[in-house]
N, C-alpha and C positions, 0 to 999 in steps of 0.2 A: 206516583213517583216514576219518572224515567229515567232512573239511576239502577242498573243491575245490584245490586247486593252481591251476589254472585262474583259481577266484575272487581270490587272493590276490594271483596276478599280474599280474589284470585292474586291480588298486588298487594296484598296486605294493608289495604285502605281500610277496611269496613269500621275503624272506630270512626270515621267521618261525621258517618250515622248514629253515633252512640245518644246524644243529647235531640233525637230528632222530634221525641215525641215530646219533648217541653217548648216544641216552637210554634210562631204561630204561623198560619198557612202563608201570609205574606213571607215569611222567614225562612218557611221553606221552599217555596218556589226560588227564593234568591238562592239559596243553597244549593238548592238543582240544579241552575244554570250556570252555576261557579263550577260544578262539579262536572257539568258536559262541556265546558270549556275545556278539562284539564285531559291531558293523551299521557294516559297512566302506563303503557305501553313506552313510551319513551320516558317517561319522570322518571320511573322501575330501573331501565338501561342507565339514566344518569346517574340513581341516586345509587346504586352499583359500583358504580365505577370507582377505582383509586386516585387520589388527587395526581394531578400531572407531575413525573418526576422527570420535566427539561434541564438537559447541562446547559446554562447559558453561558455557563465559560467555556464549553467548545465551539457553541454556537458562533459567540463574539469572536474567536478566532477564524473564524473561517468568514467573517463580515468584512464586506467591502462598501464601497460608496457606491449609492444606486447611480443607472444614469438619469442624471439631469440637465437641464440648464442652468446655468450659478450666475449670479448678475455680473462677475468680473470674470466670465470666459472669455478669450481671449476669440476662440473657434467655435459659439456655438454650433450645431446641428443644425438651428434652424435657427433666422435674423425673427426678433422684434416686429419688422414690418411685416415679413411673412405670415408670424402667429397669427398678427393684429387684424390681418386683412381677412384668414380663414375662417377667427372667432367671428370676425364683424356678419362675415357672408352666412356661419351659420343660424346666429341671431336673424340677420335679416329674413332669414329661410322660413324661423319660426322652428325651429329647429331644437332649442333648449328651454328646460325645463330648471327648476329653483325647489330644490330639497331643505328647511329650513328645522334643526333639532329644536325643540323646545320643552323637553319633560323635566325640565329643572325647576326646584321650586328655589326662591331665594335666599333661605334657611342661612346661610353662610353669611349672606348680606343683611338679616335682620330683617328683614322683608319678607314676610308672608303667603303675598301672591304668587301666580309663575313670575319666574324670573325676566321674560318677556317684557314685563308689565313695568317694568324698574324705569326710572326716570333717568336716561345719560345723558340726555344734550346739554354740554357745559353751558347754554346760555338759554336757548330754545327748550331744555328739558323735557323735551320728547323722551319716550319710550324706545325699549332696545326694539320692541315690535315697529313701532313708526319709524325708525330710523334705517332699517331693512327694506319695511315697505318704501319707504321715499325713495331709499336709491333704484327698489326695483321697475317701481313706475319711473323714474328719471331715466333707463336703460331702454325702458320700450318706448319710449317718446324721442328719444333719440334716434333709436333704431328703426321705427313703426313698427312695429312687430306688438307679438302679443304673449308673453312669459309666465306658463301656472306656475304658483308657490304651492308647493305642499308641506303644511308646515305639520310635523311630529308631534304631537303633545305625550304627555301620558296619564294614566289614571288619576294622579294628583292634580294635574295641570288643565285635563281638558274641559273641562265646565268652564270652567272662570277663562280658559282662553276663547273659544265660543263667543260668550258672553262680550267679553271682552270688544272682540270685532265688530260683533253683533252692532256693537255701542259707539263705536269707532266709525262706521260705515264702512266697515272693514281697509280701513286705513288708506285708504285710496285704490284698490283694486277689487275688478269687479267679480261679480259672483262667479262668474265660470275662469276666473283667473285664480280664487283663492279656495283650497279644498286643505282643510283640517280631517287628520287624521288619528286615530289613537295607537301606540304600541303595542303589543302585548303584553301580558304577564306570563309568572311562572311560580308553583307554590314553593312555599321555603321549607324544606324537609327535615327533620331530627338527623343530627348527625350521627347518633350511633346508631339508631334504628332504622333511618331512610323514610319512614313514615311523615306525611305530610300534617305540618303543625294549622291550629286552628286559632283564628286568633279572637274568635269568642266561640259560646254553643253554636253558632249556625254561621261563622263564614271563615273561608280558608285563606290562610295568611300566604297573601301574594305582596309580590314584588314586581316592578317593572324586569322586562327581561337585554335589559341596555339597549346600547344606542344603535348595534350591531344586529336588534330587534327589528331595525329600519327594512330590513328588503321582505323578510315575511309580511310586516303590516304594510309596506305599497300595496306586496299581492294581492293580501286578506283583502284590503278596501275596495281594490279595482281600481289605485292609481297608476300602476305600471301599465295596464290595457288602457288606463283614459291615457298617459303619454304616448304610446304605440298609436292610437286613432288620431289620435292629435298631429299627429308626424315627427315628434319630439327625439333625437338622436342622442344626445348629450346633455345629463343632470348633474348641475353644479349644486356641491352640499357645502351648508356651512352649519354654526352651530349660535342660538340666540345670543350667547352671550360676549360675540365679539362684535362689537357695531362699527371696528374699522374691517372686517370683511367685503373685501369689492366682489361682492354677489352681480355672477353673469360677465365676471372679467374678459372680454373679448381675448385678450393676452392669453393668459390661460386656456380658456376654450381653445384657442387656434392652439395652441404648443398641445393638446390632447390630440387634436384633430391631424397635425403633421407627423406626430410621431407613431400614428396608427394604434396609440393606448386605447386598452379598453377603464383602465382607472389610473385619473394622473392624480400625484397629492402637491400642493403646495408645499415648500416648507420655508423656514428661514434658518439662517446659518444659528446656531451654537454660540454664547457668547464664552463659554467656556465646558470646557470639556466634561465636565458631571452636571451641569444644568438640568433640572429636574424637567426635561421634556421627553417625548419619546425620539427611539433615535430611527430613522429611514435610514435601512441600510438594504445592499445586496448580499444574499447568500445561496450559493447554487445558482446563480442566476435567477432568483426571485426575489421580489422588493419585499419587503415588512418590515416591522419595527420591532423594534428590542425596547420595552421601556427601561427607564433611565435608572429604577432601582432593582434594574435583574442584569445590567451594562455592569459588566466588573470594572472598579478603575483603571487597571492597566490598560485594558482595550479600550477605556473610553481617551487616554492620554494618550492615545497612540496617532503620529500626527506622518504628514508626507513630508518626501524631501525639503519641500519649500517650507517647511515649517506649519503647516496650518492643520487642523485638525482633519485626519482621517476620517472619520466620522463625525461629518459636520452638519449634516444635516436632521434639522429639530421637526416634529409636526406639530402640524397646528389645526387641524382638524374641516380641511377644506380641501374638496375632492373635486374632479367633473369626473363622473362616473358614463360610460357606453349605456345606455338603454337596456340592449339586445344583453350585455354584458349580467346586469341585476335581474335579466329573466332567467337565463341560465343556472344561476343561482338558484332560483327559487327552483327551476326544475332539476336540477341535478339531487342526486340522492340523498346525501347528505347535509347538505346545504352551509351553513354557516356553523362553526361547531361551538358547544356550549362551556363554559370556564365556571369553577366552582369555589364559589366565596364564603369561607366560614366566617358568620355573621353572631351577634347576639339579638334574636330574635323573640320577644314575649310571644306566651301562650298559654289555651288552656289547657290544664292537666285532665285527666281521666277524670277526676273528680267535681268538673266543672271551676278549680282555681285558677286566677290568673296568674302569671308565673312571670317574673320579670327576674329574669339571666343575668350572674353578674361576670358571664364570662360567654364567648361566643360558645352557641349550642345548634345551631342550625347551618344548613346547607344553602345559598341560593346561586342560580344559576341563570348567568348571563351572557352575551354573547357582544362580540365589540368590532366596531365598523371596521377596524386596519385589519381584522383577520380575513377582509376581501382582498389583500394585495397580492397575498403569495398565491391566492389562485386565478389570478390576472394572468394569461398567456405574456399578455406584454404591458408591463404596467412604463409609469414614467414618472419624474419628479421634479419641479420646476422650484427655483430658488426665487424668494420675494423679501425686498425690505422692510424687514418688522417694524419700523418707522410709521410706513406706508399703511401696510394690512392689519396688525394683531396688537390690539388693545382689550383681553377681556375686560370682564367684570365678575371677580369670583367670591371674592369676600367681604368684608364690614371695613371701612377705612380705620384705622391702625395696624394691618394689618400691615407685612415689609411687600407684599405685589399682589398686582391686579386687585386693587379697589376701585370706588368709585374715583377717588381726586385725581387715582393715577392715570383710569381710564379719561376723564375729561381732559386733561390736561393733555393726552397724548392726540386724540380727536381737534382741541384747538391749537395745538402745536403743527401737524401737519396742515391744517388748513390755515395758520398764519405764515406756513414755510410759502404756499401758494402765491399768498396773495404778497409777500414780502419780492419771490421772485419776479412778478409781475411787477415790482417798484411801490407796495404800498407803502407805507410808514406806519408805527404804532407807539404810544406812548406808553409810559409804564405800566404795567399790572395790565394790560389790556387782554381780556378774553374774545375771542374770536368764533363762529360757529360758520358755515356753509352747509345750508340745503342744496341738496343734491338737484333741485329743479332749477337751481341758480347758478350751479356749476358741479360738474361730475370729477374734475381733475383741473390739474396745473395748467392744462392747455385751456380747456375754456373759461378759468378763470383769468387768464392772459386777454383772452378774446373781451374778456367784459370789463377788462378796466381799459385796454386799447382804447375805447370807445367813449371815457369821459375825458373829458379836458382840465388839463393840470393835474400836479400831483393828489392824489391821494393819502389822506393820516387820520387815522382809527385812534379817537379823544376816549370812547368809551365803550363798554361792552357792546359788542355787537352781535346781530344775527342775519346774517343774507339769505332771502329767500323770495 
């Protein structure tokens, strides 16, 4: 064993080892390495601690609108053309990098697999994986360039996603473009004792440690040094399960790049003022967000002279993040800091029973991507037409949002806006789909019907590719 005993019961761990000698050597060797995985020294600190007593009704009082770009500014900061030509130059440079979350399983959708793996293309039914990839090879064939994805999995997710690619021929990108990586965990501790629960004799009940897990596991793998060799400057994240996400948005990229942010976030306006999003606000002069159910009403209906919401802008979980900016992180002291979720957690009891909670009893402890804003020197926040960009997919269809019909239906809707603006025509009921190797946007699919003679009208389901 290379586990102190000593250590464990210097932290009040040692019942760890209480069932050691009923395992078998396989079983404890796994146990072993679950166990030097865990920094008992910090678990000790967390599971210490008192849960956070934040005023967010002082908070929300002192919130203002981050600065952004809003699609109906009158004076941006900075033109459109400007962005477009900064992003383009640094794509071209090779410059940016594609952070892609994937540790969801589809649980919600009735799907089993990672959520990845779920079939959205309204007509093509492609996968949320293929349909990320498409656009991202359709980016660097445009651009000649060459763009890593690193895509997130987690403990649940990364075998079968592996696999998955493996089988796919990694969905059109090649091996030194595509690097899967796994998040980490963190054990789920008894809340009145702080002691780490086990969720049989020989392994200790982890958790993923969220999405905000993301800049320790670059380090751990050696993606942020493989983006550094690379010459890679700016990492645009988005998250699986939005397949209208424009991954590698030249637009974006450049409004990061002019405004000298080290983390810009997209967002889109609020369709109304308690909309269950998180809210991008400024406070003290630092960006973060207030989610939506710690926004007192008052301050979430609190609007400007012109009438429109004070606090208008929603996230939507799509960042370009500074490189140099996620190393920093990683090396500064404290790093990203850990939030603590009272869960109902099964386990075994002292007596080898399994124990299934009929009320939350455990501790876990997670950490989340927006908690990099406030420590941004300069962050920034660019406003997008949810139209355009944000279609998840989160639940089972009967659900009132973000299902699958809603999502397809919003993917064939802007891409029939395209091809309508271009002069197509379309008959009733007619479903629409565009591959991204066939057209990336409004303009170039302008360019590719310019190019047939006579009008164009879509009799039947279609898919362009």
């Amino acid at each position: 064993m290379s586990i102190d005993p000593k250590t464990l019961a210097q932290f009040q761990q040692g019942h760890l080892l209480q069932f050691w000698p009923e395992l078998s050597p396989d079983a404890q060797r796994a146990l072993t390495e679950q166990l030097q995985q865990i920094d008992f020294p910090l678990l000790h600190k967390l599971a210490s601690q008192s849960d956070e007593a934040v005023d967010w009704g002082e908070m929300a009082t002192k919130a203002e609108p981050p600065p952004a770009v809003k699609l109906d500014d009158p004076a941006p900061p900075f033109s459109v053309h400007a962005a477009r030509a900064a992003g383009e130059a640094a794509l071209r440079a090779g410059q940016v990098g594609m952070i892609l979350v994937a540790g969801g399983q589809g649980t919600r959708l009735g799907f089993n697999p990672p959520k990845g793996m779920f079939p959205i293309g309204p007509v093509s039914h492609r996968t949320l994986f293929q349909m990320h990839c498409d656009r991202l090879v359709a980016i660097m064939q445009r651009f000649a360039t060459s763009i890593p994805m690193y895509i997130m999995t987690s403990p649940a997710t990364d075998g079968e996603t592996r696999s998955y690619f493996d089988e796919q021929n990694r969905c059109g990108l090649s091996a030194e473009q595509l690097q899967i990586f796994c998040q980490g965990t963190m054990p789920a501790v008894d809340a009145k004792t702080g002691q780490i629960l086990l969720a049989d004799k020989g392994t200790v009940a982890l958790s993923p440690d969220g999405h905000g897990g993301l800049v320790d596991a670059l380090d751990r793998h050696g993606c942020l040094e493989d983006a550094r060799q690379r010459g890679i400057e700016h990492i645009y994240y988005a998250q699986v399960d939005n397949p209208l996400a424009q991954l590698c948005d030249p637009e974006l990229i450049g409004y990061h790049i002019l405004s000298k942010s080290q983390l810009t976030t997209q967002v889109v306006k609020k369709r109304f003022a308690t909309e269950r999003v998180g809210n991008v606000v400024s406070i003290g002069g630092k960006v973060q967000i207030i989610e939506y159910s710690d926004l007192p009403e008052t301050a979430a209906q609190q609007t400007l002279p012109d009438g429109s919401l004070k606090l208008w802008a929603g996230n939507i979980a799509v960042h370009v993040f500074d490189r140099s900016f996620l190393a920093d992180v990683v090396a500064s002291a404290d790093g990203l800091p850990f939030h603590r979720a009272h869960k109902k957690v099964p386990y075994v009891d002292s007596n080898g029973r399994m124990m299934e909670p009929s009320a939350p009893n455990a501790i876990k402890f997670e950490r989340f991507v927006f908690d990099l804003l406030p420590m941004a020197e300069r962050a920034f926040v660019v406003e997008g037409d949810a139209a355009q960009i944000f279609a998840p997919v989160k639940n089972a269809d009967g659900a009132q949002v973000d299902t699958p019909t809603h999502t397809r239906q919003a993917i064939s809707g802007l891409h029939r806006q395209w091809l309508e603006e271009a002069g197509a025509e379309f008959a009733a009921g007619v479903t629409v789909e565009i591959h991204p190797a066939w057209a990336l946007d409004a303009k170039e699919v302008g360019s590719k019907l310019s190019e047939l003679s006579g009008p164009v009208r879509f009799q039947a389901d279609t898919y362009l590719r």
